[in-house]
N, C-alpha and C positions, 0 to 999 in steps of 0.2 A: 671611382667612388661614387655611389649613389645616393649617399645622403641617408641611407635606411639604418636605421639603428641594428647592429649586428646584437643576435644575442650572446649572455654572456654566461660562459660557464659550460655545461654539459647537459646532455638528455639523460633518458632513462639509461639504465646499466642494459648492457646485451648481453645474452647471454646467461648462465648459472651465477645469482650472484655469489659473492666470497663469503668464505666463513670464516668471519673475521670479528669478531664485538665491535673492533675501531667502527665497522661503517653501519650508516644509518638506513632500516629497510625503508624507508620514507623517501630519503633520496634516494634512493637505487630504483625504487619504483617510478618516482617523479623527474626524476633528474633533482642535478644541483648547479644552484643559478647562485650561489654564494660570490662575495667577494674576497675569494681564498686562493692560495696560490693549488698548483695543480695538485701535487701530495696529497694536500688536502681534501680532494675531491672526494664525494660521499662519505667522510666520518663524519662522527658526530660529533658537535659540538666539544663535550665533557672528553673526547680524545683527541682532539685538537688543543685545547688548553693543557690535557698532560705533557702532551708531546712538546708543547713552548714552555712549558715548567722547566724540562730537562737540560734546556738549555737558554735561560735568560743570563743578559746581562749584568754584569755587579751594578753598574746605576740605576738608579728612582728618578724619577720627574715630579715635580711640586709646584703647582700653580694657585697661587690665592685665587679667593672669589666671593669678593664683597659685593661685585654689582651688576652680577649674574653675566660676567664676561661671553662672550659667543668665542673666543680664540680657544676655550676649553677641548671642545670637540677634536679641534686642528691638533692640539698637544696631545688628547690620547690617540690619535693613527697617527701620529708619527710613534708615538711611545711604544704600541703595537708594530709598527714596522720597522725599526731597531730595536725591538723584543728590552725594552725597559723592564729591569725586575716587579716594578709599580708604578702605579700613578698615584698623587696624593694631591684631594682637594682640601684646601685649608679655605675655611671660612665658612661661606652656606653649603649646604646639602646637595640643593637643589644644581645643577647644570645642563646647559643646552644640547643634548645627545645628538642633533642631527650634524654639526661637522664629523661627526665621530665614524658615522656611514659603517654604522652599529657592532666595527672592531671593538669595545669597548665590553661586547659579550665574551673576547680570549684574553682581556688585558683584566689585570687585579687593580683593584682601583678602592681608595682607603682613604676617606673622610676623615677631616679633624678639625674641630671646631673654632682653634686658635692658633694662633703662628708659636705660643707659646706652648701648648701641647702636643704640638707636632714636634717642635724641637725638642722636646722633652723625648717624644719615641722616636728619632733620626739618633740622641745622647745615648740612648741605650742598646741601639742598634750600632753604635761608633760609626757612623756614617754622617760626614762634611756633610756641610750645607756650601754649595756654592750657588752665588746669584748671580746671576745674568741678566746683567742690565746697563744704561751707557750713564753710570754713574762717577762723579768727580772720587779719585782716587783709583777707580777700577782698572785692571790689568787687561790686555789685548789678549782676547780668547787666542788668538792668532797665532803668539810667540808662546802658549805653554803646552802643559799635558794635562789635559785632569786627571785626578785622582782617579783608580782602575773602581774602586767603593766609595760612592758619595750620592749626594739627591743633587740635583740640579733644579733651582727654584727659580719661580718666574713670576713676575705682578701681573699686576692688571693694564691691560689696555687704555694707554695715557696716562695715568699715575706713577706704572710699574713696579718695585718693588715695595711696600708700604716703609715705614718708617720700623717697626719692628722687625720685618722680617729682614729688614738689613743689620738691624744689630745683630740679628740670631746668626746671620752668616760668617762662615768659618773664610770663604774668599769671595771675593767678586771679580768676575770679568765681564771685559765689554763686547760687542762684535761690531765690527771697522764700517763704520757707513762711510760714502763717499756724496751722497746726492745732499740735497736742501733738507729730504724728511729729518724732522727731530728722531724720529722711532722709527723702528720694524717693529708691527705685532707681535704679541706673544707666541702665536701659531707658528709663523716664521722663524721666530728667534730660537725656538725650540729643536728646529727640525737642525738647523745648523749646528748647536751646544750639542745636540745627540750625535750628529755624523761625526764632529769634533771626539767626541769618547769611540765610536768606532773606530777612525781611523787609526786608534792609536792604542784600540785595547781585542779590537775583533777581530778572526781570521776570515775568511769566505766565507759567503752564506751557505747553508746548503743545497746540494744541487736539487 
C-alpha cells in the first residue's frame, strides 16, 4: 500500500456504447466516479431511483430537527443503504447534506413542519411511529421485531426524542449501551434500529 489515493469508480465505456435509456451518454463518455454500487455503473440518476423504487423496504426513518442536527446526513445513507421507503424531516427545512455523501439524490426525503403533522400523514398512512431512544419505560430493541410497516423516529442529538414526539409514539425501544456514554448519536442509533428491521424483514441484497 502506497498511500495514493485509488480512484473510485470507472473510466470511460469501451467500446459501442449500449442502447439502453438507463445509461447516461455523459458517463459513458467521461466515465462514472459515483458512489454507487456496480449495477449502477453509467445510469442515470432518474434510473437508479426507479430501479430502488421497485424494491424499498416497508419502513420510513423520521428524524426531528430543531437545531439543525449534523446526525441528519448520517441517518439518510444509511436510509439509502437499507433502501428505507423515506426519509422524513420533521421540523426545519433546512439540513446539513454533506454526512449524506449526496445519497440523498436516490432517497425520497419529505419535510414536515411539526411532530403533529407528520403524525397526522404516518395516521393515514397506518404506519406506527416507533421511537428509538434510551428512554425510562422503553423496551430492549434487542428482544423484539419491529413491525414489517412503520416509521422509525429519532430526536436530536442530546435531547433526543422531544416531548411530543414521544407522546405521538405508538412504541419505544432502546438499544443496550454497555460503556459510561449517556447516548449513541442519532446517526448510529439509526443504522442499528434499520439493520434491526433487516434482519428480520429482508432477504439477500441483490447480487
Amino acid at each position: 500500500m502506497t498511500g495514493e489515493q485509488l480512484d473510485v469508480g470507472v473510466g470511460p465505456w469501451l467500446g459501442e456504447p449500449p442502447e439502453d435509456p438507463r445509461y447516461d451518454p455523459e458517463l459513458l463518455a467521461e466515465g462514472d466516479r459515483r458512489n454507487v454500487v456496480d449495477r449502477y455503473r453509467y445510469w442515470r440518476r432518474e434510473a437508479v431511483v426507479a430501479d430502488l423504487d421497485r424494491r424499498r423496504h416497508g419502513f420510513h426513518v423520521a428524524i426531528e430537527n430543531w437545531q439543525h442536527d449534523f446526525n441528519i446526513g448520517t441517518v439518510v445513507r444509511n436510509a439509502n443503504a437499507f433502501l428505507a421507503a423515506e426519509v422524513h424531516i420533521v421540523g426545519r427545512r433546512r439540513w446539513n447534506r454533506r454526512g449524506a455523501m449526496v445519497t440523498d439524490r436516490y432517497q425520497h426525503v419529505r419535510h414536515h413542519e411539526s411532530i403533529e403533522q407528520f403524525a397526522h400523514w404516518a395516521a393515514g398512512e397506518a404506519l406506527p411511529l416507533v421511537g428509538i431512544d434510551n428512554l425510562p419505560g422503553s423496551r430492549p430493541l434487542e428482544t423484539t421485531t419491529l413491525p414489517q410497516r412503520c416509521v422509525l423516529l429519532f430526536g436530536q442529538e442530546g435531547p433526543g426524542l422531544s416531548d411530543a414526539a414521544r407522546d405521538a409514539c405508538d412504541q419505544l425501544f432502546s438499544i443496550a449501551q454497555y460503556g459510561s456514554t449517556r447516548s449513541i448519536n442519532a446517526g448510529v442509533a439509526s443504522g442499528i434500529a434499520m439493520h434491526s428491521w433487516i434482519r428480520a424483514h429482508a432477504g439477500p441484497p441483490p447480487d
